[in-house]
C-alpha positions in Angstrom: 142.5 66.3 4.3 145.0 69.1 5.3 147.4 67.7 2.8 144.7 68.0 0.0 143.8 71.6 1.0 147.2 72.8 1.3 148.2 71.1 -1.9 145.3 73.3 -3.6 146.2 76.2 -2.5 149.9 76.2 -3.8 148.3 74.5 -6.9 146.2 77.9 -7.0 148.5 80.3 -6.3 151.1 78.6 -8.6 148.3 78.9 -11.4 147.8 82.6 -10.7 151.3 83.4 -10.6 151.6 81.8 -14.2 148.3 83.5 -15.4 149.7 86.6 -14.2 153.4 86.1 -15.7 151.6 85.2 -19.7 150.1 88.6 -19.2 153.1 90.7 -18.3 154.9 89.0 -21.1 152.0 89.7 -23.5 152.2 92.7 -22.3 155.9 93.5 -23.3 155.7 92.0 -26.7 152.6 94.4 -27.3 154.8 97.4 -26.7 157.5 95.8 -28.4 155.2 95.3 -31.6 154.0 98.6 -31.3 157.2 100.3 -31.8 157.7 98.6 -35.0 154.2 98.7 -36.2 152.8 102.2 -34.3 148.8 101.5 -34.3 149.2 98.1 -35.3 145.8 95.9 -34.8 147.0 93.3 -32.4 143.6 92.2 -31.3 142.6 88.4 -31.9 146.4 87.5 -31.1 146.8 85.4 -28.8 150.1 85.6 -26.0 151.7 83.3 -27.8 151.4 84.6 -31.3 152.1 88.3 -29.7 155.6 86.6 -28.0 156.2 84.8 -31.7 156.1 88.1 -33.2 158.4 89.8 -30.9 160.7 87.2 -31.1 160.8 88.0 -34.7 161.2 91.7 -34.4 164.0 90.5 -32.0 165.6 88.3 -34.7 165.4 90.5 -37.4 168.0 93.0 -38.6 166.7 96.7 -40.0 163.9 98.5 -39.7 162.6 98.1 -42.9 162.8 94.3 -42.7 161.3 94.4 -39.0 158.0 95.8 -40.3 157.8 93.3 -43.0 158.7 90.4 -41.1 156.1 91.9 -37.9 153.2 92.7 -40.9 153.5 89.3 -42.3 153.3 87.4 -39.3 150.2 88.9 -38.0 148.8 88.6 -41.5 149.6 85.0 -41.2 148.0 85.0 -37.8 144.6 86.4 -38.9 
């Protein structure tokens, strides 16, 4: 029964710790988006979609084309 216990409570904090990691990563590729795309709606995106569209920004060479490509995806997204 101890076993069990202690077994959910690392289960728990391990969950926390990777509920709270998604969220400082969203977090970060928010900001990131944001410089690109100042007042950009980013609601409805998901972490994942937020992360894909940093990545992009990340992968992508001049401003110009960094808008586009960051605009188009969240389009895409919607």
């Amino acid at each position: 029964m101890t076993r069990i216990l202690a077994a959910a409570l690392i289960a728990s904090a391990a969950l926390t710790g990777a509920a709270s990691a998604l969220t400082s990563t969203s977090a970060v590729a928010q900001q990131q988006i944001e410089r690109v795309l100042p007042g950009a709606d980013l609601s409805g995106l998901s972490a994942s979609q937020l992360a894909a569209v940093a990545q992009e920004i990340d992968n992508t060479d001049g401003a110009a084309n960094k808008e586009a490509a960051a605009e188009a995806l969240i389009r895409a997204y919607r």
